[in-house]
C-alpha positions in Angstrom: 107.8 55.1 66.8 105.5 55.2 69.9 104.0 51.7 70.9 100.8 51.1 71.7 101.7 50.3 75.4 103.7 53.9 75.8 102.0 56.7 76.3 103.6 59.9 74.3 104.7 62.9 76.1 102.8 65.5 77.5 103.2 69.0 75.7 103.5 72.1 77.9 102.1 75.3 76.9 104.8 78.0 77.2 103.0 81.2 77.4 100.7 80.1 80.2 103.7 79.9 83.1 104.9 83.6 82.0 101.1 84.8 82.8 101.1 83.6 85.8 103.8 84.3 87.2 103.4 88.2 86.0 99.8 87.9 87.9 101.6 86.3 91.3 103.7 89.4 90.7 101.4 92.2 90.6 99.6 90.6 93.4 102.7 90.8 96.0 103.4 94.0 94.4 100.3 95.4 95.7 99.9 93.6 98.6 103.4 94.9 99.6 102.2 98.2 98.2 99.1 98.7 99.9 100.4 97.2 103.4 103.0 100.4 103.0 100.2 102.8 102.6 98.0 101.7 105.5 101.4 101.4 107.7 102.0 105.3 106.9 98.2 106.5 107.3 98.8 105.0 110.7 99.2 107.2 113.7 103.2 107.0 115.2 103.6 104.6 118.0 106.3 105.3 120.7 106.9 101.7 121.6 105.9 99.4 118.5 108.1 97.2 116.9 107.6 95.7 113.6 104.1 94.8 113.4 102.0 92.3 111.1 101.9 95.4 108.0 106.1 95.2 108.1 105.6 91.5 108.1 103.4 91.7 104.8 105.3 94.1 102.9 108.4 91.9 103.8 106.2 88.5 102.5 104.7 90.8 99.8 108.3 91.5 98.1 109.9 88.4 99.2 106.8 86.7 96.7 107.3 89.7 94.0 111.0 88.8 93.5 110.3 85.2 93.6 108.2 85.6 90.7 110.8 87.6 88.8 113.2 85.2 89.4 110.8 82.6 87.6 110.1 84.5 85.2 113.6 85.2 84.2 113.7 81.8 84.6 111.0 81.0 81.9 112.9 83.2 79.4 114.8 82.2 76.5 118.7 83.1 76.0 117.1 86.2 73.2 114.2 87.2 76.1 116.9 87.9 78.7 119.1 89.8 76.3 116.4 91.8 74.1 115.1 92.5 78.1 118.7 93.5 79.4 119.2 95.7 76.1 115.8 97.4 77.0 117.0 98.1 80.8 120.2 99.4 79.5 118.7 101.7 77.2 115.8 102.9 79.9 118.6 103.5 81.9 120.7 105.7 79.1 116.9 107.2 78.7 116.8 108.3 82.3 120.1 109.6 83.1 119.7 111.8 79.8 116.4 113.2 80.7 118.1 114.3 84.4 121.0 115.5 82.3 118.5 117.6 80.2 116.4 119.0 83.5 119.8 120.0 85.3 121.0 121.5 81.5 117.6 123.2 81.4 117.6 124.6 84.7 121.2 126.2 84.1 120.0 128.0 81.0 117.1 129.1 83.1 118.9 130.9 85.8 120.8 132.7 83.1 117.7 133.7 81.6 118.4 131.4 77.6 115.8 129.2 77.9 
């Protein structure tokens, strides 16, 4: 029973944290992503240290995991392990398609492809 004095509690909307957090990410991503191109379009210097472009990739994926982390954060116990079943099977997916190119290119230099 909520008194007239007492004011209820506020709601939150859940989905609207997780979509920005994934925009803070893609941000930093290419931030960090485009600060690596220009820094390897750039002419070798003998004598340079780390300039302000290392400094911005280095922000741009310090912010990037940040915003994993929350968004791992945000997740429910099911999001993490439906996400960590996914990885796991990406990562059975990958090392079989190397598997199959290195199978492939065996058959190949015996000539039963």
């Amino acid at each position: 029973m909520i008194r007239k004095t007492e004011t209820p509690e506020r709601q939150r909307a859940p989905g609207l944290r997780g979509q920005i957090v994934t925009i803070v990410a893609l941000v930093a991503l290419a931030v960090a992503a485009a600060a690596w191109f220009w820094t390897t379009r750039q002419p070798p210097q003998v004598a340079a240290g780390p300039g302000l472009p290392h400094g911005i990739i280095v922000v741009g994926c310090g912010a990037f995991i940040a915003a994993l982390i929350v968004q791992i954060y945000t997740m429910t116990l099911a999001e993490v392990l439906e996400t960590a079943w996914d990885l796991l099977v990406g990562l059975f997916a990958l090392i079989g398609a190397i598997l199959k190119g290195i199978w492939n290119a065996i058959l190949g230099l015996f000539g039963w492809d």
